[in-house]
C-alpha positions as protocol buffer text, in pm:
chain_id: "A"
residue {
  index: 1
  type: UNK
  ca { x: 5420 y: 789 z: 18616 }
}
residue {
  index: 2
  type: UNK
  ca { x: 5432 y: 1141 z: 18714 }
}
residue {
  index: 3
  type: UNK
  ca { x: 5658 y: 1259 z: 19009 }
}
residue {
  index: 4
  type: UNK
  ca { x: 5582 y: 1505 z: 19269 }
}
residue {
  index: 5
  type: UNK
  ca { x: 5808 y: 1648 z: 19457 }
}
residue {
  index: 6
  type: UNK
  ca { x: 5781 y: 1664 z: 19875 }
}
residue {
  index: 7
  type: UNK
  ca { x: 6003 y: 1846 z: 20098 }
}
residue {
  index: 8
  type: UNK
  ca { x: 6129 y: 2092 z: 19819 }
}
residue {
  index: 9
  type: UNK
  ca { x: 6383 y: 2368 z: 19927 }
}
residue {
  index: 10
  type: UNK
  ca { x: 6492 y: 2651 z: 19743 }
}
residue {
  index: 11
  type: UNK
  ca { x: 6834 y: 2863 z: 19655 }
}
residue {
  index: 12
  type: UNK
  ca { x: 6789 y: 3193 z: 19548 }
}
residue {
  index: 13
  type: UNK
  ca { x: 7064 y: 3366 z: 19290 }
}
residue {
  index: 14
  type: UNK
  ca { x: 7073 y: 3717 z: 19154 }
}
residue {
  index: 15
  type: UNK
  ca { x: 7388 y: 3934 z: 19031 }
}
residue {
  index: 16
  type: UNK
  ca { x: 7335 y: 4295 z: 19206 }
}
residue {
  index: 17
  type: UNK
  ca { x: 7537 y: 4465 z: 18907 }
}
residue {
  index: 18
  type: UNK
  ca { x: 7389 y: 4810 z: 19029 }
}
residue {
  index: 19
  type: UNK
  ca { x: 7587 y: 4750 z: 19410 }
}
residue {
  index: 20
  type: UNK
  ca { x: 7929 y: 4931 z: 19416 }
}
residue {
  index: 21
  type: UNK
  ca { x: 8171 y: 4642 z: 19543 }
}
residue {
  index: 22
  type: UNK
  ca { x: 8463 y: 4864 z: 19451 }
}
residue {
  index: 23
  type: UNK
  ca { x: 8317 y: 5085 z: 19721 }
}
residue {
  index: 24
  type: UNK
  ca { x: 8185 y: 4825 z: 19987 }
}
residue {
  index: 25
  type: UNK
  ca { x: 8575 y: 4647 z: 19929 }
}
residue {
  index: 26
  type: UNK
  ca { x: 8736 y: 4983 z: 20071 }
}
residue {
  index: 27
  type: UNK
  ca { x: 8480 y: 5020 z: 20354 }
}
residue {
  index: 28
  type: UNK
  ca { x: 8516 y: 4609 z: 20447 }
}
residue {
  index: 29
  type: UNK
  ca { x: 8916 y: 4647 z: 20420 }
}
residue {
  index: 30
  type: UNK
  ca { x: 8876 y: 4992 z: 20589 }
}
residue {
  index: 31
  type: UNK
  ca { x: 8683 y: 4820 z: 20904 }
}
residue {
  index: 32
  type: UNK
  ca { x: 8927 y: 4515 z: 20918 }
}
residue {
  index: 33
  type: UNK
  ca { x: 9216 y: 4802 z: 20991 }
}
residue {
  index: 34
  type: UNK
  ca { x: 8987 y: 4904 z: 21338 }
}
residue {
  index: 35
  type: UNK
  ca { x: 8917 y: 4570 z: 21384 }
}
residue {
  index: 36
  type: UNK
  ca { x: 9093 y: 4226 z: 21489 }
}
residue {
  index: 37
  type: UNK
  ca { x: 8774 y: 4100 z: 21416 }
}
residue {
  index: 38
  type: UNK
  ca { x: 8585 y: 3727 z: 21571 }
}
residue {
  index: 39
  type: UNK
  ca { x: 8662 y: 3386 z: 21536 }
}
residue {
  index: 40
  type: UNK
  ca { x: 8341 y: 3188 z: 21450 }
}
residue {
  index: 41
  type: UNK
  ca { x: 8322 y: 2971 z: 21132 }
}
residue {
  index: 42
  type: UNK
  ca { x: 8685 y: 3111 z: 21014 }
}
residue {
  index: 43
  type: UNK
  ca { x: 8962 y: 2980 z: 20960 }
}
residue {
  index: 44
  type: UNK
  ca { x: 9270 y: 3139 z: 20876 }
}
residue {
  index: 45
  type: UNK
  ca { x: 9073 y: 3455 z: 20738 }
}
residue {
  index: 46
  type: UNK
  ca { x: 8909 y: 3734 z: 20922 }
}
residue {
  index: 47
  type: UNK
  ca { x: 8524 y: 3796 z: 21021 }
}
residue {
  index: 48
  type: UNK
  ca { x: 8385 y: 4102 z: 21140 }
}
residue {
  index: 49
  type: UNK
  ca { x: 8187 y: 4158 z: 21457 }
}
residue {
  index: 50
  type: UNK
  ca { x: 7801 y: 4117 z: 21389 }
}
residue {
  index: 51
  type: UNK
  ca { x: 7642 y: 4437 z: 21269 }
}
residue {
  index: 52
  type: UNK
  ca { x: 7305 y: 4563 z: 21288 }
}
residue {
  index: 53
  type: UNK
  ca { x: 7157 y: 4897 z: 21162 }
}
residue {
  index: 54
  type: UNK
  ca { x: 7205 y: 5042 z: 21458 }
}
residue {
  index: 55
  type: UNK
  ca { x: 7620 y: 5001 z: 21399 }
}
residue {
  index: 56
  type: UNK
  ca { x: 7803 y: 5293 z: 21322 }
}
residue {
  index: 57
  type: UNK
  ca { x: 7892 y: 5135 z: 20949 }
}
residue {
  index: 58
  type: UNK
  ca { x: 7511 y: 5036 z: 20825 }
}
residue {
  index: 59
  type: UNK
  ca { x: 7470 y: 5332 z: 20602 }
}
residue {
  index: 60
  type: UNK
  ca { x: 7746 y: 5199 z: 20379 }
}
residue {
  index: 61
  type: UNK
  ca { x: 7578 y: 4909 z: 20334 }
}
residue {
  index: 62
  type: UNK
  ca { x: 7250 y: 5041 z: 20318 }
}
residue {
  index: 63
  type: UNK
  ca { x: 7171 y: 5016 z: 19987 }
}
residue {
  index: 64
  type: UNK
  ca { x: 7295 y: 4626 z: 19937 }
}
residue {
  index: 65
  type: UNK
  ca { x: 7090 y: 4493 z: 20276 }
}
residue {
  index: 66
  type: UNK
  ca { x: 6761 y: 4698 z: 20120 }
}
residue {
  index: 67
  type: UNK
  ca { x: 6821 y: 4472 z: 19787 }
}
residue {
  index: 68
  type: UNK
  ca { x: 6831 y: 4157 z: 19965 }
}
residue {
  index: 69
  type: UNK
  ca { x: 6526 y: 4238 z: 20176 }
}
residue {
  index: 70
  type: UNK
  ca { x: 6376 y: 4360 z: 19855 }
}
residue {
  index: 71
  type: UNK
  ca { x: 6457 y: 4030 z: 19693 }
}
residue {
  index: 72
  type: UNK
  ca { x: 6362 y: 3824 z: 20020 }
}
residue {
  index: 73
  type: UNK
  ca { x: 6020 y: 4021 z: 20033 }
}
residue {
  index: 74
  type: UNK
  ca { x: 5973 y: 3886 z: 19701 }
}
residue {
  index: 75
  type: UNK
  ca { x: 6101 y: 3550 z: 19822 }
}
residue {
  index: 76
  type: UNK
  ca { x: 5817 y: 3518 z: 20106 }
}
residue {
  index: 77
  type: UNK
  ca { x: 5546 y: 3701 z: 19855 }
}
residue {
  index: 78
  type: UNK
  ca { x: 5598 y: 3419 z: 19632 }
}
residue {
  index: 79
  type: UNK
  ca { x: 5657 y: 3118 z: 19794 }
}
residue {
  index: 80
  type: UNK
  ca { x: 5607 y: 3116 z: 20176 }
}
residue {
  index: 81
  type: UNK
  ca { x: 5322 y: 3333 z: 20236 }
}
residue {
  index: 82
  type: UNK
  ca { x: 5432 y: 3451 z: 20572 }
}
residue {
  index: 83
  type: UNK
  ca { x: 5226 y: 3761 z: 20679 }
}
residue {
  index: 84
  type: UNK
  ca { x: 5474 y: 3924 z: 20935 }
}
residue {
  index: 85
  type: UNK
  ca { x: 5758 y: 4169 z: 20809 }
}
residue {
  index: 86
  type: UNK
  ca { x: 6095 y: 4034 z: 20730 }
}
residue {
  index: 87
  type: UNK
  ca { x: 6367 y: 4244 z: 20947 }
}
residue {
  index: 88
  type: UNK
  ca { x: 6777 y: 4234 z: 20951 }
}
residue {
  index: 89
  type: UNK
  ca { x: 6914 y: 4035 z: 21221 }
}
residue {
  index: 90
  type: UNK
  ca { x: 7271 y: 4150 z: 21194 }
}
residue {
  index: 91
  type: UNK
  ca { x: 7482 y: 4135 z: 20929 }
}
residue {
  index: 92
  type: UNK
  ca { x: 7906 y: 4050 z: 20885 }
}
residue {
  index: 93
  type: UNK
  ca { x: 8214 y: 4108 z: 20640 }
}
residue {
  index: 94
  type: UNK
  ca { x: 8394 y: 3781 z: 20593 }
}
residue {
  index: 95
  type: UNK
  ca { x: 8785 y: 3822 z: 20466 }
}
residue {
  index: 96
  type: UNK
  ca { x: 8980 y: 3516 z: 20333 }
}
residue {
  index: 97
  type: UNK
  ca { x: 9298 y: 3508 z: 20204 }
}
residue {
  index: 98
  type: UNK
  ca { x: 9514 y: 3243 z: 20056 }
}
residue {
  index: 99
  type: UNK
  ca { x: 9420 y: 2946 z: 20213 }
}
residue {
  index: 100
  type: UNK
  ca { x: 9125 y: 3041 z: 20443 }
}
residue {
  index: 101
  type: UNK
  ca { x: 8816 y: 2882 z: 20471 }
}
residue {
  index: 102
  type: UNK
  ca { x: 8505 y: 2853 z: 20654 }
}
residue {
  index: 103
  type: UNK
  ca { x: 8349 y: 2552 z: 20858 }
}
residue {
  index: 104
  type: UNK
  ca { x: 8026 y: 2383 z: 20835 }
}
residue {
  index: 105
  type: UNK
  ca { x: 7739 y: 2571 z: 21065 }
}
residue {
  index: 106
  type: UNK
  ca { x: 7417 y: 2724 z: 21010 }
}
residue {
  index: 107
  type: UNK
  ca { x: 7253 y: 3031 z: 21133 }
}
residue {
  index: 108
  type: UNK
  ca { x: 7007 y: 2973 z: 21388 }
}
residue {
  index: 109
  type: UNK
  ca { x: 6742 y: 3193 z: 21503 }
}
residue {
  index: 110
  type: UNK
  ca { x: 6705 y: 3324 z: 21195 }
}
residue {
  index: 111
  type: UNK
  ca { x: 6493 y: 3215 z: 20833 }
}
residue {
  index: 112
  type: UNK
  ca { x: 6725 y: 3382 z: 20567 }
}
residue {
  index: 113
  type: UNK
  ca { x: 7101 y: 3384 z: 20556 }
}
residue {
  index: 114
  type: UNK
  ca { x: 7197 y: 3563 z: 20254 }
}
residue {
  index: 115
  type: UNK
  ca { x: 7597 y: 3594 z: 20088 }
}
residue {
  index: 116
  type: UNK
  ca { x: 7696 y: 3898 z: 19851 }
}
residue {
  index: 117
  type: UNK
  ca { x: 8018 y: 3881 z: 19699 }
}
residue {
  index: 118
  type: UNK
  ca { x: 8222 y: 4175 z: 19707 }
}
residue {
  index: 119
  type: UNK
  ca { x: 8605 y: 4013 z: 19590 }
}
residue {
  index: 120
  type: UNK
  ca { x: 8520 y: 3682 z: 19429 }
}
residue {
  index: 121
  type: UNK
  ca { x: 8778 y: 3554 z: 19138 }
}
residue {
  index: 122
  type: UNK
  ca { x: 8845 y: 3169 z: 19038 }
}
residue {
  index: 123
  type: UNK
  ca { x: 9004 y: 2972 z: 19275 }
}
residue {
  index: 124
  type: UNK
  ca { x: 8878 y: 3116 z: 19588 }
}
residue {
  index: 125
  type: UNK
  ca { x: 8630 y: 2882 z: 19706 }
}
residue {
  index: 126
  type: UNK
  ca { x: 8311 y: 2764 z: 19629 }
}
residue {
  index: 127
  type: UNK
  ca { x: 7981 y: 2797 z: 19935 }
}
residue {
  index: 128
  type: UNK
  ca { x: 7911 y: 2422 z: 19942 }
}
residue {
  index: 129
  type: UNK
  ca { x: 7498 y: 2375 z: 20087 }
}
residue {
  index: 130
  type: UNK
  ca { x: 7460 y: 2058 z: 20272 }
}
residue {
  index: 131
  type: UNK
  ca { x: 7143 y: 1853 z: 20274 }
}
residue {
  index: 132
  type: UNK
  ca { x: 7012 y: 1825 z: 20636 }
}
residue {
  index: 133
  type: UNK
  ca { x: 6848 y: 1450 z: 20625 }
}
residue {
  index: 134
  type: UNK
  ca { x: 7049 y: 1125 z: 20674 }
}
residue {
  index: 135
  type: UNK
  ca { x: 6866 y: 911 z: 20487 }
}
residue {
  index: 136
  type: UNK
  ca { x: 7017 y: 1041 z: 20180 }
}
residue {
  index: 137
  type: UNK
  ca { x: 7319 y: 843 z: 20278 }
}
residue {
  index: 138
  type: UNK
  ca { x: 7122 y: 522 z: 20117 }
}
residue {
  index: 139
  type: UNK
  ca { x: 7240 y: 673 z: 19769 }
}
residue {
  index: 140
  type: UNK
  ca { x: 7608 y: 507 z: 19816 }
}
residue {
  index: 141
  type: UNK
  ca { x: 7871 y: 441 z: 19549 }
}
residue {
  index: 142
  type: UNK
  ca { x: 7778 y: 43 z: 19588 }
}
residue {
  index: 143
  type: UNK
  ca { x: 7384 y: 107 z: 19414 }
}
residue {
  index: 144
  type: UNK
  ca { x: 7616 y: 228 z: 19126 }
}
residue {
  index: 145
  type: UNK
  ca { x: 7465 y: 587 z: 19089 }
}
residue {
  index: 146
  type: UNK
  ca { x: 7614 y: 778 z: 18771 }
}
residue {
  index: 147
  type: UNK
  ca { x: 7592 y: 1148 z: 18871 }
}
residue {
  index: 148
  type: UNK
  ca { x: 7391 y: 1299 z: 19118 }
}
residue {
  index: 149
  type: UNK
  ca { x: 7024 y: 1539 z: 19106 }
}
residue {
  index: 150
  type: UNK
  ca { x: 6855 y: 1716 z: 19327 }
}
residue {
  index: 151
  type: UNK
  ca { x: 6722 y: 1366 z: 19427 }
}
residue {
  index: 152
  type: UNK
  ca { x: 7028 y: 1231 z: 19494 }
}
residue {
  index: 153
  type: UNK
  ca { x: 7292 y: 1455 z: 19623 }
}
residue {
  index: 154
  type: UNK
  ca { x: 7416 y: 1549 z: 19951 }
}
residue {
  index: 155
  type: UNK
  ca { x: 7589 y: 1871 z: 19893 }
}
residue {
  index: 156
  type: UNK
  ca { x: 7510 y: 2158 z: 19599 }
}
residue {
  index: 157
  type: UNK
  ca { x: 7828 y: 2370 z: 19498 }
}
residue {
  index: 158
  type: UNK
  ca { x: 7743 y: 2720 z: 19504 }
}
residue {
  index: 159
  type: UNK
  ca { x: 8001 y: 2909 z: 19233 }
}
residue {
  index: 160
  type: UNK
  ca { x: 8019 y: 3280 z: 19349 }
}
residue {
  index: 161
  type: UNK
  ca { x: 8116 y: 3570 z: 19169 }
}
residue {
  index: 162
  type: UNK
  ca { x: 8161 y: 3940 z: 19179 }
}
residue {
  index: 163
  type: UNK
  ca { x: 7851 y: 4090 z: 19277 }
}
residue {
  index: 164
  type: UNK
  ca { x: 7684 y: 3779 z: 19285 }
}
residue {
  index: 165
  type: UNK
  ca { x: 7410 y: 3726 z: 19559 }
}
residue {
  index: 166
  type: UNK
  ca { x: 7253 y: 3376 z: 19718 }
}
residue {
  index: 167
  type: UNK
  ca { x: 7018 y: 3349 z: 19964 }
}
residue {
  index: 168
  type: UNK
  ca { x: 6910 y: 3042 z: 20154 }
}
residue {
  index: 169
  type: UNK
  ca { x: 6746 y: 2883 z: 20430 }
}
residue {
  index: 170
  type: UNK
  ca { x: 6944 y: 2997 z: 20757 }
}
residue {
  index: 171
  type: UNK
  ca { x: 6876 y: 2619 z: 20865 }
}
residue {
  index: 172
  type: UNK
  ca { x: 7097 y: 2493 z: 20581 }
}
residue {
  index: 173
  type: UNK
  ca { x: 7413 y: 2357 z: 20682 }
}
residue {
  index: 174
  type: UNK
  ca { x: 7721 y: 2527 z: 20493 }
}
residue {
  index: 175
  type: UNK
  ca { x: 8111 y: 2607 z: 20463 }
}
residue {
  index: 176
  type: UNK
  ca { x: 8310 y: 2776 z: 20227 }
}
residue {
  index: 177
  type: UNK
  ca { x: 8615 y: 2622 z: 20071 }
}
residue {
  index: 178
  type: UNK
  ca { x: 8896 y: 2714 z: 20094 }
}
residue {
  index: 179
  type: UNK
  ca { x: 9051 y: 3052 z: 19883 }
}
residue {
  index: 180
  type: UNK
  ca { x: 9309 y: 2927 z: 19654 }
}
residue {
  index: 181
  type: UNK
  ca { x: 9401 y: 3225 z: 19515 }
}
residue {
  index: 182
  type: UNK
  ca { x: 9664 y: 3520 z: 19615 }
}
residue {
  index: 183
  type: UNK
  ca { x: 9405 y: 3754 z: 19633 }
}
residue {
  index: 184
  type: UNK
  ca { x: 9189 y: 3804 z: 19915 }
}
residue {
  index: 185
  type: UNK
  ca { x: 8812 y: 3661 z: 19859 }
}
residue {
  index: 186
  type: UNK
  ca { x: 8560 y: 3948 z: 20044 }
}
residue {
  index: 187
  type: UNK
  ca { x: 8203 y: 3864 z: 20137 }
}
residue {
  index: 188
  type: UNK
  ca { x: 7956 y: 4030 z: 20321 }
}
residue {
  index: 189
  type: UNK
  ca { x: 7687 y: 3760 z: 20520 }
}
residue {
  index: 190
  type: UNK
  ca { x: 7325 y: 3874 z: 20635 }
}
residue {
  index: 191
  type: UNK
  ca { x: 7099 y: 3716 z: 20838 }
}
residue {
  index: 192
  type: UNK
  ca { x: 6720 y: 3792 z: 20837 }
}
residue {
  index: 193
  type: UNK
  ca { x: 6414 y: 3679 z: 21079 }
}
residue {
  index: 194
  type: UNK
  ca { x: 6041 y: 3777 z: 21133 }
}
């Protein structure tokens, strides 16, 4: 018997190698010293206000946001088919040190939320994606399920890395562990809409 699949979603991962974190890092450590930032999904770390390219700080960043829309173009060419222009909704630096996290939320509003990671080592926290139905709940420990699948699981551990990109589904649930390490783990978020 052949299975199809129903309801698929989809991850997206690239490494951006060409992107200058060394650069972005001083410009996102650079803002957090004019900044004491928002509290939204953070804990313990520190989140920039919501940027757009109107903000006085967009050309710096420029060249990373026209990569993910480049890659999300791609994205919607491929796969979704949607005829209307994708556009930046705003975009954030998230800074976590030792111990900081982020909570579970989504990004309403918007289709794509998309993560680049400018400081990521081991030890600083994994993005963990949360399926959105309930029913999935009926895969307990008592059926006796050894390992989990796409079918089966109820979160998917995203491991980031320098330079490393994912983009996602705004709609997806998420939260980002919390950093382990003593140095500080630097991200900058994106949202995108039609």
């Amino acid at each position: 018997m052949e299975p199809q699949i129903i309801f698929a979603q989809e991850i997206y991962i690239d490494m951006l190698e060409y992107i200058d974190s060394n650069y972005l890092k001083s410009i996102c450590l650079q803002i957090k010293t004019e900044s004491s930032g928002v509290s939204i999904s953070n804990v313990l770390g520190w989140q920039s206000e919501s940027m757009t390219e109107k903000s006085a700080y967009y050309q710096d960043f420029s060249m990373l946001i026209e990569s993910v829309k480049s890659n999300i173009d791609e994205i919607i060419d491929n796969r979704y088919k949607i005829k209307k222009n994708i556009r930046l909704s705003n975009f954030w630096i998230n800074i976590n040190g030792k111990y900081a996290y982020n909570t579970e939320h989504s990004h309403p509003r918007c289709l794509f939320s998309a993560v680049f990671y400018v400081e990521h080592e081991p030890n600083m926290g994994n993005l963990i994606l949360v399926r959105g139905d309930n029913e999935i709940d009926m895969f307990n420990s008592d059926y006796g399920i050894i390992g989990t699948n796409a079918v089966t699981a109820n979160e998917f551990i995203f491991r980031p890395g320098k330079n490393k990109l994912v983009i996602f589904p705004s709609w997806y649930r998420h939260r980002v562990e919390s950093n382990l390490n003593d140095k500080e783990r630097i991200s900058i978020a994106m949202n995108f809409s039609i």
